[in-house]
BAKEFI-285656 format. One record per residue (C-alpha): residue number from 1; x, y, z. Coordinates in nm, 3 decimals. Layout:
REM BAKEFI-285656
[site NUM [X Y Z]]
...
//
This chain:
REM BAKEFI-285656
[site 1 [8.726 3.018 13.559]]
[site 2 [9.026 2.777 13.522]]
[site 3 [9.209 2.460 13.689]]
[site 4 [9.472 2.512 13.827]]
[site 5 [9.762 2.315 13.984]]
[site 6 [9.991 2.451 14.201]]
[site 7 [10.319 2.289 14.303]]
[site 8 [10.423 2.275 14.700]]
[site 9 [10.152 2.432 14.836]]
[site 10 [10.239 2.417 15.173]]
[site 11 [10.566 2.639 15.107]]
[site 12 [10.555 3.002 15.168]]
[site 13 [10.457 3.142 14.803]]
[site 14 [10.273 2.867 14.728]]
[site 15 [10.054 2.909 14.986]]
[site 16 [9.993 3.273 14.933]]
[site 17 [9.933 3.169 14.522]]
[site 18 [9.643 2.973 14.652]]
[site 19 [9.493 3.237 14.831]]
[site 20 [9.516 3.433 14.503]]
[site 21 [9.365 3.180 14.305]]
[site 22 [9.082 3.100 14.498]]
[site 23 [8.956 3.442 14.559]]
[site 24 [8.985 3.502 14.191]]
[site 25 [8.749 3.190 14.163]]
[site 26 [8.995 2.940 14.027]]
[site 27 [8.920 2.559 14.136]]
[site 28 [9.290 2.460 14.243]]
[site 29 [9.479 2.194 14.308]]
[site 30 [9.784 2.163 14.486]]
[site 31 [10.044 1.884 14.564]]
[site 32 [10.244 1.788 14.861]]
[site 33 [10.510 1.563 14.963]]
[site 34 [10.322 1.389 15.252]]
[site 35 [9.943 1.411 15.234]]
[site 36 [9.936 1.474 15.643]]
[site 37 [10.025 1.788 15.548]]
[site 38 [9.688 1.878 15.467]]
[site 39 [9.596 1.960 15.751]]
[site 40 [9.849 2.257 15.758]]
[site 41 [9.794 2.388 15.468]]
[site 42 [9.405 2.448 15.499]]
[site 43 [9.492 2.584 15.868]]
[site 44 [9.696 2.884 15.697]]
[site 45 [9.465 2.929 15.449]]
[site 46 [9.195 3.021 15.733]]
[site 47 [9.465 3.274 15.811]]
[site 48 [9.489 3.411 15.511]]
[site 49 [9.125 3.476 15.515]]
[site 50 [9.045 3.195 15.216]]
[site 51 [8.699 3.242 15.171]]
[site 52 [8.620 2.915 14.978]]
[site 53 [8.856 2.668 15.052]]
[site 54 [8.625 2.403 14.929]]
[site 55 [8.758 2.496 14.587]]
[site 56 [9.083 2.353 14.703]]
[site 57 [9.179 1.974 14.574]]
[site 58 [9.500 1.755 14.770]]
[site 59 [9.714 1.544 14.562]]
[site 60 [10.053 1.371 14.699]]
[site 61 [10.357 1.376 14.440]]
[site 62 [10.748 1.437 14.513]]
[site 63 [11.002 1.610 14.291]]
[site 64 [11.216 1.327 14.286]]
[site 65 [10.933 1.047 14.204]]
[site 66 [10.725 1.000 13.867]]
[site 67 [10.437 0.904 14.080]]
[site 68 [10.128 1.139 14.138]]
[site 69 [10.222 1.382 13.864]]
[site 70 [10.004 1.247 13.583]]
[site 71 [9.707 1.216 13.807]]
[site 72 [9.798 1.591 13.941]]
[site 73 [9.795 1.756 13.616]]
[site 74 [9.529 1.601 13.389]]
[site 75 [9.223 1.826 13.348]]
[site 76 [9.427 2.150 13.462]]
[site 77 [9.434 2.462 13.217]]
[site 78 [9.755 2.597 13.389]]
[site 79 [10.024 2.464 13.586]]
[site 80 [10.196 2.729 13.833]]
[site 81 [10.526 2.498 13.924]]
[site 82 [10.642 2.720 14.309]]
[site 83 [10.804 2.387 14.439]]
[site 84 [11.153 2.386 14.527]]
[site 85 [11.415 2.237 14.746]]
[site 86 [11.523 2.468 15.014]]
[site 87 [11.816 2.459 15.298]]
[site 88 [11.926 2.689 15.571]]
[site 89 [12.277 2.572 15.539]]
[site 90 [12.492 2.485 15.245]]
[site 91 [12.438 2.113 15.186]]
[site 92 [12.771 1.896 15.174]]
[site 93 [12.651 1.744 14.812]]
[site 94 [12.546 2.051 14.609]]
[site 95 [12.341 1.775 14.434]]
[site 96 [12.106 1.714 14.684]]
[site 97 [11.959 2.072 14.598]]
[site 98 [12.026 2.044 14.201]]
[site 99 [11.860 1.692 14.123]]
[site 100 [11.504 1.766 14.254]]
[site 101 [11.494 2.115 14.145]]
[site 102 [11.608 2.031 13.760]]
[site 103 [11.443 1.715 13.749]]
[site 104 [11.110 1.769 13.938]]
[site 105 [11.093 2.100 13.706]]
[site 106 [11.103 1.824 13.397]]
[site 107 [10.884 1.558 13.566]]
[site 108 [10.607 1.869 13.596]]
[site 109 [10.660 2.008 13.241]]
[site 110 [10.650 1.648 13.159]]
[site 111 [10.335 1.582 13.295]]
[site 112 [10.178 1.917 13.182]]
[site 113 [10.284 1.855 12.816]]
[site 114 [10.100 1.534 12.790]]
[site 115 [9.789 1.675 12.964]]
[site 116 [9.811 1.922 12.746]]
[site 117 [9.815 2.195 12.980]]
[site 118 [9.842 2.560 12.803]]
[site 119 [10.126 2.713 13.020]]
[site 120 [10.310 2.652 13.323]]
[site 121 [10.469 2.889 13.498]]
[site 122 [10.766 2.838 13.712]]
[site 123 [10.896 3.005 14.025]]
[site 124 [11.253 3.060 13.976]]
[site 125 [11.513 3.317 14.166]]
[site 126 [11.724 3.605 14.075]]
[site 127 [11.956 3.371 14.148]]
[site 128 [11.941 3.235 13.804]]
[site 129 [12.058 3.563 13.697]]
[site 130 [12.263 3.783 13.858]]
[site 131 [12.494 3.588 14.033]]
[site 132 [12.879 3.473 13.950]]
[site 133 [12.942 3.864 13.770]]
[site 134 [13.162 4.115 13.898]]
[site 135 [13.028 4.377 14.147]]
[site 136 [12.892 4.642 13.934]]
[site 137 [12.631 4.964 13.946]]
[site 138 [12.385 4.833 13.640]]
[site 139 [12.091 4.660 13.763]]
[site 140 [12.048 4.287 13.646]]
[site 141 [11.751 4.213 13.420]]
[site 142 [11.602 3.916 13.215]]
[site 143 [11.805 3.883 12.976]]
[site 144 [12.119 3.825 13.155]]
[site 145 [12.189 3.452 13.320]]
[site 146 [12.405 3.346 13.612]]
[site 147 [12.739 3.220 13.550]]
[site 148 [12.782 2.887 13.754]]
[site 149 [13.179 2.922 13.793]]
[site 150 [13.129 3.268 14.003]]
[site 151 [13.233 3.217 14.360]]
[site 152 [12.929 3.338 14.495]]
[site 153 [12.721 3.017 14.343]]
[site 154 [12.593 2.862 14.629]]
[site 155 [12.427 2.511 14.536]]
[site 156 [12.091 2.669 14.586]]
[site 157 [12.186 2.960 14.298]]
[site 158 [12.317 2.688 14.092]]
[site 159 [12.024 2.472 14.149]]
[site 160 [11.771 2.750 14.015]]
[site 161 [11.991 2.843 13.762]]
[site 162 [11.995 2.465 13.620]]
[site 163 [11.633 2.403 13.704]]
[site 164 [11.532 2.664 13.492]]
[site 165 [11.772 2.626 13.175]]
[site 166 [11.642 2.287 13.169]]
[site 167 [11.273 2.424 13.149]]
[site 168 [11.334 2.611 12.834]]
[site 169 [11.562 2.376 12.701]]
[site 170 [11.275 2.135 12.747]]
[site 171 [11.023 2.357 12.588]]
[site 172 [11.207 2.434 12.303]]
[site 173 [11.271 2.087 12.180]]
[site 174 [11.024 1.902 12.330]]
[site 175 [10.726 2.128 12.430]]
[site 176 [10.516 2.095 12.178]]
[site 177 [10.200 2.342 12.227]]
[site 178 [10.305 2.352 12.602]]
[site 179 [10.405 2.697 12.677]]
[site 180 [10.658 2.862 12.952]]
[site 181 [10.651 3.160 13.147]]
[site 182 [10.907 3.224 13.461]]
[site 183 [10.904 3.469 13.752]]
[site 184 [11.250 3.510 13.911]]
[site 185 [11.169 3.690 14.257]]
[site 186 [11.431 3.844 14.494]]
[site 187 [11.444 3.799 14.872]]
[site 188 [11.083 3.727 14.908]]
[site 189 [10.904 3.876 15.257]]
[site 190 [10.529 3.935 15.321]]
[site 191 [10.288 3.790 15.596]]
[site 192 [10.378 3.462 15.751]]
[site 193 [10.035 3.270 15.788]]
[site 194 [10.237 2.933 15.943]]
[site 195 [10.573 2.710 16.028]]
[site 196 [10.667 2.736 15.667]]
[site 197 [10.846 3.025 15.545]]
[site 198 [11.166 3.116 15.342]]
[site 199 [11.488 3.170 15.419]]
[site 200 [11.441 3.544 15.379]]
[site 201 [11.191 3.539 15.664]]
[site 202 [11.423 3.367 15.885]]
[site 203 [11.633 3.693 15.829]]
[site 204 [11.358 3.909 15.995]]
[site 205 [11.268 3.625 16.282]]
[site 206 [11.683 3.615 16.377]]
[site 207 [11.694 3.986 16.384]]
[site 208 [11.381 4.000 16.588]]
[site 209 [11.488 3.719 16.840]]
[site 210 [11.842 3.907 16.871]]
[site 211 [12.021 3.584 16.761]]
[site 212 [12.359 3.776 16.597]]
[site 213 [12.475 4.090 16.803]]
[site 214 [12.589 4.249 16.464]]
[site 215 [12.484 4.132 16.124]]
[site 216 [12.682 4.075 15.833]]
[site 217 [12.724 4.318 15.523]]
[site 218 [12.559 4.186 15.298]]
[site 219 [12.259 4.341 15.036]]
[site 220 [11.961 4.196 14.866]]
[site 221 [11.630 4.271 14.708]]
[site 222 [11.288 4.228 14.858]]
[site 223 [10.949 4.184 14.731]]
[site 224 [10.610 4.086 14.933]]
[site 225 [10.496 3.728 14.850]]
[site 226 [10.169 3.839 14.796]]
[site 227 [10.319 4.045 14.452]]
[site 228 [10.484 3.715 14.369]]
[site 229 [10.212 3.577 14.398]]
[site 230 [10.005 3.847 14.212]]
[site 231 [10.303 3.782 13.931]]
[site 232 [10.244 3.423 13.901]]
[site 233 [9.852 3.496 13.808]]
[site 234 [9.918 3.785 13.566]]
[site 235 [10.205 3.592 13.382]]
[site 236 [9.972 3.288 13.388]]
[site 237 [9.673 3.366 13.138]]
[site 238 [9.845 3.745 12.980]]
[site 239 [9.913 3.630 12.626]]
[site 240 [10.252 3.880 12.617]]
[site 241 [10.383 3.658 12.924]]
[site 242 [10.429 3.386 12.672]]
[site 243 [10.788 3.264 12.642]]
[site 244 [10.881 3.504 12.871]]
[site 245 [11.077 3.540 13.262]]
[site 246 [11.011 3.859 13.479]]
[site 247 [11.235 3.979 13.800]]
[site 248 [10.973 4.026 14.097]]
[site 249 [11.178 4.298 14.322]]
[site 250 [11.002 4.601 14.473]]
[site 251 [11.274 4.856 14.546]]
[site 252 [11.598 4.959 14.612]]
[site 253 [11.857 4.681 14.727]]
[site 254 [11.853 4.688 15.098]]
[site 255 [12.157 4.567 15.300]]
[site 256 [12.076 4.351 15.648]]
[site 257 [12.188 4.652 15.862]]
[site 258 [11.900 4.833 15.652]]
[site 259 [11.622 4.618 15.754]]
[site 260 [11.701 4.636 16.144]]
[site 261 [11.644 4.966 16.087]]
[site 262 [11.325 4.975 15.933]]
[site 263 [11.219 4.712 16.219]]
[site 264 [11.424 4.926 16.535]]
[site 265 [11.212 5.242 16.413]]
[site 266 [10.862 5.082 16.318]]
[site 267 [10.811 4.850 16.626]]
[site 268 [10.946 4.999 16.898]]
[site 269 [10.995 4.814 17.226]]
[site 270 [10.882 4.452 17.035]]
[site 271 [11.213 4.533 16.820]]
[site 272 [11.447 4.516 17.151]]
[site 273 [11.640 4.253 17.057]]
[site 274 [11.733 4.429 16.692]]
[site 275 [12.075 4.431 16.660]]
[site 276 [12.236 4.794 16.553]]
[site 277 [12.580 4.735 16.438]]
[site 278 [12.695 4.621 16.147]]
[site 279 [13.024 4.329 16.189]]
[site 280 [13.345 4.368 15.985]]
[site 281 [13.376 4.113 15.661]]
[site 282 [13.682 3.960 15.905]]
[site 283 [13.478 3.859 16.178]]
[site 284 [13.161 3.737 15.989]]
[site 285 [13.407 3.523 15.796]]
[site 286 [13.560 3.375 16.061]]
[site 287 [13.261 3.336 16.264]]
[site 288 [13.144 3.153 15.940]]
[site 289 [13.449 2.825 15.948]]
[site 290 [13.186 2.769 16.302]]
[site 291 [12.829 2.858 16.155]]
[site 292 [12.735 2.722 15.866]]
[site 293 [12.461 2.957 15.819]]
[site 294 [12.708 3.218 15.800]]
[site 295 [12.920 3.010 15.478]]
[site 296 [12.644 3.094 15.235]]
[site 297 [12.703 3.482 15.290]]
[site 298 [13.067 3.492 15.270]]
[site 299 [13.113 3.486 14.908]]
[site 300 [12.852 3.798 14.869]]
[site 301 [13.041 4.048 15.157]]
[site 302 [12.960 4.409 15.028]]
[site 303 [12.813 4.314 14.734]]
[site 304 [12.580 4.523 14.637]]
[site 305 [12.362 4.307 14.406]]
[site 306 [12.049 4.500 14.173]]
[site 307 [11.799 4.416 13.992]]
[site 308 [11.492 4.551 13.796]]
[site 309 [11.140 4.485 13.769]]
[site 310 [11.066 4.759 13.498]]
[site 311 [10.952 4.476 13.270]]
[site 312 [10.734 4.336 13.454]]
[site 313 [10.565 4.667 13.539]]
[site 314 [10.555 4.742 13.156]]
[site 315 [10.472 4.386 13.013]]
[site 316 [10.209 4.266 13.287]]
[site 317 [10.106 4.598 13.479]]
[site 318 [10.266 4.446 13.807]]
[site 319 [10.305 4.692 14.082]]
[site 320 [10.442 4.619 14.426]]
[site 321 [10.436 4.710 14.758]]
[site 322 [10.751 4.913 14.972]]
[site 323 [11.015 4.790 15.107]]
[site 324 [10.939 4.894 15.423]]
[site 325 [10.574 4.743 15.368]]
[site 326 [10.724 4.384 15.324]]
[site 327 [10.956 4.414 15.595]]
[site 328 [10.663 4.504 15.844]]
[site 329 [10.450 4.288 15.751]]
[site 330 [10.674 3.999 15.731]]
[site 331 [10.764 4.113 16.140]]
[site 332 [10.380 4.173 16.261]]
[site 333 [10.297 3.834 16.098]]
[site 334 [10.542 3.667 16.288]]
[site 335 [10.511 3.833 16.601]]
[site 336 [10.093 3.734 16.588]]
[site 337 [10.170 3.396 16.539]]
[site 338 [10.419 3.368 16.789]]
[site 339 [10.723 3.262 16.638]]
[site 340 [10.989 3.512 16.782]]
[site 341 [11.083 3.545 17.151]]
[site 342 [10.831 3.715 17.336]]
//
């Protein structure tokens, strides 16, 4: 069995990476900003079902300081980096996303070289690649890498997409015998086991709670956190994973409109408050100069964006669940726990 540290693990991957890791027998460790967080994180691991949290080790260390990172890392075997700035809304300084992601992804690569870790792996978006090209039919794939002048970069995109060419930047001059995987998920959905959840999850809790009478046209992959989570492990001790970054989408791109279906037809009466129409690009954008949530989407109206997993399926032997599985689960979850209207 290994050590293992895992970055942010009171976020919603990270969270569900600790399950994983502690059922497979893994002693784990796990940062977080503020160590009263603690207290949250072992309550959704009892909802997960972790069977030996005991296993689990609490160390307090923040993107955007040096301190706690040395102490974090020494003695692990792997390093599975899932901590990232997030926002809701587009920030008003793009860097307030960009400097922790890029430079808390060196500070932990940093700190894993000189602990001499064996590999990290790092939790980084399809936003790194397949954003800032021209609508088109061909699915995106690894090779392929945002470009940053598009006018769909959002400072989160560009935030992943720098994080991450730093990493292997990093690596490659500077690594030493430290080596670098990276899994670039999708829209991720799955079970919500507390507060914390991403922003793809607040997609499903808005449409649930009725908050926009018609949603906006806009498409995206989704994958189940727990086979982003099932990614991370495989990636982190397959030797062919070495040097390598692997898309983590289940199925067909789905468009907003899409998912209210799938939740209007699976849930019945607790899907009341689904919305069924679909608004036209002129209204959501000027609905958007009064909602900032709404800004983000603008720039990716009708854009039908697609990706493949196929290497990660061939590489690692990844499979992962429907479509319509992480949708569902991602609503039930969030029903149980109470966080939509009743």
């Amino acid at each position: 069995m290994s050590t293992v540290l895992v970055t942010g693990g009171s976020g919603f991957v990270g969270i569900h990476v600790i399950l994983q890791l502690l059922a497979a027998g893994d002693t784990v460790r796990t940062t977080l900003r503020r160590p009263d967080r603690q207290a949250d994180v072992l309550t959704m691991l009892r909802e997960g079902g972790a069977a030996s949290p005991e296993s689990l080790s609490f160390f307090t260390a923040d993107l955007v300081r040096d301190d706690g990172w040395r102490e974090a890392v020494a003695g692990c075997d792997y390093v599975l980096h899932v901590a990232s700035p997030l926002s809701t809304t587009v920030p008003k300084d793009e860097n307030d996303m960009i400097i922790p992601a890029r430079d808390g992804t060196l500070r932990v690569l940093r700190a894993a070289r000189e602990a001499g870790v064996k590999r990290v792996v790092i939790t980084s978006s399809l936003g790194a690649i397949g954003y800032g090209h021209p609508p088109r039919e061909q699915p995106f794939d690894e090779t392929e890498w945002t470009n940053l002048d598009g006018a769909d970069v959002q400072p989160y995109v560009k935030s992943k997409t720098l994080a991450e060419r730093a990493a292997w930047d990093f690596v490659a001059r500077e690594g030493g015998g430290l080596e670098l995987s990276v899994i670039n998920p999708v829209g991720i959905f799955g079970p919500v086991l507390g507060p914390d959840f991403s922003g793809s999850i607040e997609i499903v809790k808005s449409l649930l709670d009725g908050v926009m009478p018609a949603v906006p046209r806009v498409y995206f992959g989704l994958v189940d956190v727990r086979d982003v989570a099932d990614l991370h492990l495989r990636a982190m001790t397959a030797p062919e994973a070495k040097g390598e970054r692997f898309i983590a989408v289940s199925g067909e791109t789905l468009s907003i409109l899409d998912i209210a279906k799938v939740l209007r037809r699976e849930l019945g009466p607790r899907a009341r408050r689904v919305p069924r129409l679909q608004a036209p690009d002129w209204v959501v954008r000027l609905a958007a100069t009064r909602v900032p949530l709404l800004r983000a989407v603008v720039p990716s109206l009708g854009n039908v964006r697609r990706s493949t997993s196929t290497k990660a399926r061939r590489v690692l032997g990844w499979q992962a669940r429907s479509n319509d599985e992480a949708i569902l689960s991602t609503a039930e979850s969030l029903i149980r726990l109470g966080l939509v209207k009743a």
